[in-house]
C-alpha positions, 0 to 999 in steps of 0.5 A: 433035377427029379430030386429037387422037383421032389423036394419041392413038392414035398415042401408044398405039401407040408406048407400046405397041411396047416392052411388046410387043416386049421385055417382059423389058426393060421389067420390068428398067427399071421396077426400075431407074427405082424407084431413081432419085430423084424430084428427077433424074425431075422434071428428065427429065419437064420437059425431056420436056415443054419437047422437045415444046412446042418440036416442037409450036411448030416443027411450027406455025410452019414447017407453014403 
């Protein structure tokens, strides 16, 4: 249970790094992303998903 409250923090402080260092950036991609059309952000999530499925598998298997 500690490991993936660990996780979780580690993701929060990552996710929280570009809104703290380029806030401009951010306001300036979030316009941009709300022109992209749903179909082509689907395929980024899922290949974001299967990336770290992938990890997680590699990460399992080669750190016995």
């Amino acid at each position: 249970m500690a490991l993936i409250f660990s996780v979780i923090g580690v993701i929060l402080i990552l996710e929280g790094i570009p809104y703290f260092a380029f806030p401009g950036r951010i306001k300036r991609w979030a316009l941009t992303i709300a022109t992209v059309p749903d179909r082509e952000l689907r395929i980024m999530g899922i290949i974001s998903m299967a990336s770290g499925i992938v990890v997680l598998y590699l990460v399992k298997y080669y750190m016995r």
